[in-house]
C-alpha positions as CSV (number, residue, x, y, z in Angstrom):
1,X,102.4,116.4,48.4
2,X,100.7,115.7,51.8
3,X,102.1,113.6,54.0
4,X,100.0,111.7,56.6
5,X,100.1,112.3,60.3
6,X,102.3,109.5,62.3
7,X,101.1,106.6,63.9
8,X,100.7,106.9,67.9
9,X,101.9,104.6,69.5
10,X,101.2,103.7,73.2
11,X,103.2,101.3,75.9
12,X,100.0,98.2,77.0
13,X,101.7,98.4,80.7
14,X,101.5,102.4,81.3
15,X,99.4,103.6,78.5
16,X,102.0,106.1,78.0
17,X,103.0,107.6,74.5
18,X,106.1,106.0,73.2
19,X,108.7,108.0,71.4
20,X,111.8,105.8,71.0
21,X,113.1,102.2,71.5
22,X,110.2,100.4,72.3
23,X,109.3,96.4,72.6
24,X,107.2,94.9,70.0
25,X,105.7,91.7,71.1
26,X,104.3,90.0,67.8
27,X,103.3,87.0,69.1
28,X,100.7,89.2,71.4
29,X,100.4,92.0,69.3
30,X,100.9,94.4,72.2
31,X,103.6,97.0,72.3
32,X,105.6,98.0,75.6
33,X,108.2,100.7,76.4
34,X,111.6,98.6,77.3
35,X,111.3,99.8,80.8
36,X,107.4,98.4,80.7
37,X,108.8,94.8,79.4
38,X,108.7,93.0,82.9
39,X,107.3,90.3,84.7
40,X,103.8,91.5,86.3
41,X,104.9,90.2,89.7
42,X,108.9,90.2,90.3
43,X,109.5,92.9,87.6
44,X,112.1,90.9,86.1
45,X,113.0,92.5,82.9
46,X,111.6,90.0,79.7
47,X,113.6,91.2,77.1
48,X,115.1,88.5,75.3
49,X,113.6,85.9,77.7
50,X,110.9,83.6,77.6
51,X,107.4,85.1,78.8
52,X,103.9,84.1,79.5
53,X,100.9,86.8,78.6
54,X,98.0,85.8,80.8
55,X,95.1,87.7,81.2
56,X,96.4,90.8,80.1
57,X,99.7,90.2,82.1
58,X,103.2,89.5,81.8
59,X,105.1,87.0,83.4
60,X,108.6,85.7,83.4
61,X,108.5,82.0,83.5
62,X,109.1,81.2,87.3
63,X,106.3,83.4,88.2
64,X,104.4,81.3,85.4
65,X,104.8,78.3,86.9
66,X,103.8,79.3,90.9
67,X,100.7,81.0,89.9
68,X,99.0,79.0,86.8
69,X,101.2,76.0,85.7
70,X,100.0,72.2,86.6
71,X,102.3,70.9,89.1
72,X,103.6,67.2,88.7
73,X,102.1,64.7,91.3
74,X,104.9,63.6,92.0
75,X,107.5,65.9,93.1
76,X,105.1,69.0,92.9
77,X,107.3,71.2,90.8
78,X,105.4,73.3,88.1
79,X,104.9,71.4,84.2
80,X,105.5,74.1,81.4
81,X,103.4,73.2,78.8
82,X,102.5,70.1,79.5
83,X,106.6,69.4,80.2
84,X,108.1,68.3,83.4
85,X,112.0,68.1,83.4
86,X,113.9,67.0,86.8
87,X,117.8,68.0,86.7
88,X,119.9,65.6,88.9
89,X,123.5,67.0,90.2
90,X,125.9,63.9,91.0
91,X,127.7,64.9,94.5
């Protein structure tokens, strides 16, 4: 019986080969070693977090919202998908 050669696998952020544990974003159909799985400007690790894949980058959601998100008019905070929320702490 022959047995077919494995699938290679490679990390989208270093191109690297990867061997073990690895990140497997569905949603962008990329694959990323779990030291590879950061935000493209602060490095914050994703895992488990909410992310944003723009233009071939990862980014956690605060760097998100500086760079690309709408800002409200008002108080000029970012919008996340169309959503503004303003949290009020009583003093």
């Amino acid at each position: 019986m022959q047995h077919s050669p494995p699938i290679l696998q490679y990390c989208h952020s270093c191109e690297q080969m990867i061997y073990n544990r690895h990140i497997n974003a569905a949603n962008i159909q990329k694959k990323y070693h779990l030291a590879c799985f950061v935000c493209s400007e602060c490095k914050y690790q994703l895992k488990g977090k909410q992310f944003y894949f723009v233009r071939d980058n990862l980014f956690c959601l605060t760097c998100y919202g500086l760079k690309f998100a709408k800002k409200c008019s008002v108080c000029k905070e970012p919008c996340y998908n169309g959503l503004h929320f303003n949290f009020f702490i009583n003093s």
